[in-house]
C-alpha positions in Angstrom: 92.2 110.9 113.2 94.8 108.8 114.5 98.2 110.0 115.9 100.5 109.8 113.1 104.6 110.4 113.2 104.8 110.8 109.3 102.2 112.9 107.0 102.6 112.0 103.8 100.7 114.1 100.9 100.4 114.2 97.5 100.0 111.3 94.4 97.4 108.4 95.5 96.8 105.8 92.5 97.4 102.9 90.7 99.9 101.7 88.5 99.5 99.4 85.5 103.3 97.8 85.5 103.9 96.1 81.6 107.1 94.1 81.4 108.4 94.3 77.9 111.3 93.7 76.3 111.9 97.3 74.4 110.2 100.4 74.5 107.5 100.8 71.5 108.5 103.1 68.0 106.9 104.3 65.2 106.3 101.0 62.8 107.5 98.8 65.9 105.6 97.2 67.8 106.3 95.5 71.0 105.6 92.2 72.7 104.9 92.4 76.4 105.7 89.8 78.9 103.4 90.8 81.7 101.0 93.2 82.5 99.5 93.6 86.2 98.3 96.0 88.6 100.1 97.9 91.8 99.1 100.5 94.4 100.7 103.7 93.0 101.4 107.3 93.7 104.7 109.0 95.6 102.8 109.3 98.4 100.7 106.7 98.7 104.1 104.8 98.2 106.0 106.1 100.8 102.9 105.7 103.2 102.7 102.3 102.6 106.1 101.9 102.9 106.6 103.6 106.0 103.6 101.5 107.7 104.9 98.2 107.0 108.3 99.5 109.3 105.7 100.4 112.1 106.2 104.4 111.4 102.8 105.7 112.4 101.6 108.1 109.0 98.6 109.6 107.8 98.0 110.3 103.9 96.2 112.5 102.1 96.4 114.4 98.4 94.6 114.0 95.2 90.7 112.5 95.6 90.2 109.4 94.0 87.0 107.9 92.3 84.8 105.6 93.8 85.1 103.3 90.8 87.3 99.4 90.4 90.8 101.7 91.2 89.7 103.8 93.8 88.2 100.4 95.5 91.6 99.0 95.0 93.4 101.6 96.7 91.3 101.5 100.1 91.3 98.1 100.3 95.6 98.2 100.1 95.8 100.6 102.1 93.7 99.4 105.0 95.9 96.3 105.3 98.1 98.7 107.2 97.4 99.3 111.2 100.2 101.9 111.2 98.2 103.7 108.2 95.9 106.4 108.5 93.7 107.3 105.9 91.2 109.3 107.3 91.7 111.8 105.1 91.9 110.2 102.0 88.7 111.4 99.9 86.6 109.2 97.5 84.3 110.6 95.9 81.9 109.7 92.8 82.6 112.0 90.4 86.4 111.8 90.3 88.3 108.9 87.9 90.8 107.5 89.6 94.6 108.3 88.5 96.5 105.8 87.1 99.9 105.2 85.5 100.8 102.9 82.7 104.4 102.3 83.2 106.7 100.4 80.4 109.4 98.6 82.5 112.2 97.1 80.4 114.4 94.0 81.4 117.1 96.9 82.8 114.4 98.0 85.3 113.9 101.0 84.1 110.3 102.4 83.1 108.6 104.5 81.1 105.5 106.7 81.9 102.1 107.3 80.3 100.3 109.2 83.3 96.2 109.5 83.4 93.6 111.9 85.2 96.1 113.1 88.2 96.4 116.7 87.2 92.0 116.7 86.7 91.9 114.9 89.7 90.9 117.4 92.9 93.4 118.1 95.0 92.8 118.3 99.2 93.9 121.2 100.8 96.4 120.5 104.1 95.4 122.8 106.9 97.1 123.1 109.8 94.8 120.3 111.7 95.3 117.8 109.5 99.4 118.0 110.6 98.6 117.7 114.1 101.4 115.5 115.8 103.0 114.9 113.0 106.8 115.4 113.2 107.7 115.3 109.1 106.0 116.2 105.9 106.7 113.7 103.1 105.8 116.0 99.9 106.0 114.8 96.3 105.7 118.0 93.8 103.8 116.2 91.0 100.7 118.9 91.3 99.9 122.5 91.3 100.5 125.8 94.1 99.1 123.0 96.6 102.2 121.6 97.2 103.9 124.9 97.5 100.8 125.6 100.4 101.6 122.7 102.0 105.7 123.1 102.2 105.2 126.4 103.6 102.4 125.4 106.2 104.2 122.4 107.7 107.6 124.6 108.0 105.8 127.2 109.7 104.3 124.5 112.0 107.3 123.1 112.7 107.8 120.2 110.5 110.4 118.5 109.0 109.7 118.7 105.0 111.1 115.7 103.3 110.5 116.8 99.3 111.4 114.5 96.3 113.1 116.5 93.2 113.2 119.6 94.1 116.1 121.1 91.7 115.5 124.2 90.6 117.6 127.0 92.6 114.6 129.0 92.4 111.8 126.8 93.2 109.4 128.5 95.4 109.3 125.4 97.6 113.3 125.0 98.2 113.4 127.5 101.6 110.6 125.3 103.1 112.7 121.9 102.0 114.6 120.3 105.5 115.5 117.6 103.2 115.3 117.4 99.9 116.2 113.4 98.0 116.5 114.3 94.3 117.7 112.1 91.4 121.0 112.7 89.7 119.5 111.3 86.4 116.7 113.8 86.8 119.0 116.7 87.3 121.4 115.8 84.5 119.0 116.0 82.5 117.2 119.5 83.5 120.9 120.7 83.4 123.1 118.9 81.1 126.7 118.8 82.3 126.2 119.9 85.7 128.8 118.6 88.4 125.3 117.0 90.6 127.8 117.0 93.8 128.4 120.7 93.0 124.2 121.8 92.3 123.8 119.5 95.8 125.4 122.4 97.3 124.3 125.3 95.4 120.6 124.1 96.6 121.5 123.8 99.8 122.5 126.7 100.6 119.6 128.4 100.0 117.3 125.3 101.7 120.0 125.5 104.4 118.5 121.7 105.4 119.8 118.0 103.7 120.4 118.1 100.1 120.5 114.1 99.4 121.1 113.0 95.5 121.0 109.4 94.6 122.1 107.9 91.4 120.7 104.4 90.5 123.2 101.7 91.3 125.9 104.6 92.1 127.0 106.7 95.1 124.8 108.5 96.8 125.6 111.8 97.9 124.9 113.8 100.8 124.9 117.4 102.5 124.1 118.2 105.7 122.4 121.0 107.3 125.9 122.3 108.7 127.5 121.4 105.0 129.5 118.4 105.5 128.8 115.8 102.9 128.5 112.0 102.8 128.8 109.2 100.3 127.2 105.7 100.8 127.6 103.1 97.9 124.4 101.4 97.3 124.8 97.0 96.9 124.5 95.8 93.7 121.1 94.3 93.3 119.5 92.5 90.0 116.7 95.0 89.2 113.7 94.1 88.2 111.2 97.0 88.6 112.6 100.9 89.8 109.2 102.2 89.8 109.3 103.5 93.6 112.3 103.2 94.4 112.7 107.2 95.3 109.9 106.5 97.5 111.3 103.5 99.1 114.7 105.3 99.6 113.0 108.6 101.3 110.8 105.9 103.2 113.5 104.6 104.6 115.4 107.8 105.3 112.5 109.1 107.4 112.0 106.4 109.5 116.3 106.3 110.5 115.6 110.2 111.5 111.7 109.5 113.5 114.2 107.2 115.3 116.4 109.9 116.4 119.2 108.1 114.3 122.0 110.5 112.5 121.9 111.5 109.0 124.8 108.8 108.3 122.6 106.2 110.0 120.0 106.9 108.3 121.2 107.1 104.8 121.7 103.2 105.5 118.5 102.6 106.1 117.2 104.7 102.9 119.5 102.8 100.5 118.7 99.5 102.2 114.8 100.2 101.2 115.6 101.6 98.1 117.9 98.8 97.1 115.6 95.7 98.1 112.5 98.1 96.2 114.1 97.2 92.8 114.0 93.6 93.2 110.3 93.3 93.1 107.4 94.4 90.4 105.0 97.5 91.6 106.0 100.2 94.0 104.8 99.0 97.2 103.8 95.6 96.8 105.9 93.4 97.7 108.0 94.7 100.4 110.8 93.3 102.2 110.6 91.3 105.5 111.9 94.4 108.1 114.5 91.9 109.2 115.4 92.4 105.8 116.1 96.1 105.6 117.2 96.0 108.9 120.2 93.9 108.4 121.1 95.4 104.7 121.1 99.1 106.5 123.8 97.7 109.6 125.8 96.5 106.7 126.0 99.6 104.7 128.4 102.8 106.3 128.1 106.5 104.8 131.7 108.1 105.1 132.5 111.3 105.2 132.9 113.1 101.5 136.2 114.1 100.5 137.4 117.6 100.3 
């Protein structure tokens, strides 16, 4: 295996992005404008993304078939030098994962999701993290993910974990920084103060408790408590599918860097914001010069008490 900076594990697969006008109903049916196909998967997503900046990351999670997707997926992902994926498993009795993902003219989408929970999951060992600095963990599986939170912790890793809301989750003491969507948690817990459950989480995580919300302020705590805001640009959006795993791309490779958690946060909402403007997760990414110069414009300030 190669040296890698990043590991990222969990979702590899493809998704089917269909541009429509209006969501399907019962009796109505829809019209779509486009229909194509995109490498998919949080983690798969974030690796890619992380590559194309020059981070150096190795990925691994669910197996994927040795069918048309699966062959899809290896050829994407060896386009990337920074990429190493060693350790991602095809194998011929496994069906590839794949998403079907309704996106309307708001950028939002809608998910029909096939074969990941059949698909086999990997197990992380303690080898497989070796040189890595930071664990980037999506939780869309079983007690594996929980197995791998805990392992990287104890090994010293930074755990970078998408949605984790739930006070209780078994994962949330092995969470350094935790990006989870204010959407998301509205809905789990409806008329929650998200500023307010930031907090209430991070005091038992004691890490970063970061909590976007689409085209508003993003909100952040910091291992010592103090919060941050950072307003994201206004963007035209086109496609959102990835754009958590753009942001918490982003995010991770300000803090490799050795930049602040203010700093950073300009980077993550520069990826995140330039994601949306573009079909597919981690297709057509921005030029770095790109990112780069939408980060130096962007300036988290300190939260008001």
């Amino acid at each position: 295996m190669n040296t890698c900076d990043v590991f990222c594990y969990g979702e590899i697969g493809v998704d089917n992005i269909i541009q429509s006008d209006s969501l399907p109903s019962p009796e109505n049916a829809v019209f779509p404008k486009s229909d194509s196909y995109h490498l998919g998967g949080a983690a798969a997503n974030t690796a890619v993304w992380l590559a194309a900046m020059g981070v150096k990351v190795r990925l691994c999670g669910n197996a994927i078939g040795r069918d048309a997707y699966g062959e899809q997926i290896i050829e994407k992902l060896n386009r990337y030098p920074a990429l190493d994926c060693s350790l991602v498993e095809q194998r011929q009795d496994v069906t590839t994962p794949f998403t079907r993902a309704i996106v309307t003219p708001d950028g939002e989408r809608s998910f029909l999701i096939f074969w990941y929970p059949q698909a086999p999951k990997i197990p992380l060992t303690r080898e497989m993290l070796a040189g890595a600095n930071y664990l980037a963990l999506d939780l869309y599986g079983g007690p594996e993910r929980a197995a791998a939170a805990q392992l990287a912790h104890d090994a010293g890793l930074a755990t970078a974990i998408g949605d984790v809301i739930w006070p209780e989750h078994p994962v949330l003491p092995y969470t350094s920084i935790a990006t989870n969507s204010g959407p998301y948690i509205r809905q789990n817990f409806p008329g929650v103060d998200v500023r307010q459950h930031a907090r209430r989480l991070q005091s038992i995580s004691k890490g970063i408790v970061i909590t976007t919300d689409g085209p508003h302020q993003v909100h952040a705590v910091d291992a010592q408590g103090c919060g941050f805001i950072i307003q994201p640009p206004k963007v035209e959006a086109v496609d959102a599918t990835g754009a958590g795993d753009a942001f918490r791309s982003g995010l991770l490779y300000g803090l490799s860097l050795g930049l602040d958690l203010p700093h950073s946060l300009s980077w993550a909402v520069a990826a995140g914001s330039l994601k949306v403007r573009s079909l597919g997760a981690a297709t057509t990414l921005p030029e770095f010069y790109e990112i780069e110069s939408l980060a130096n414009s962007l300036q988290a300030q300190p939260e008001e008490e």
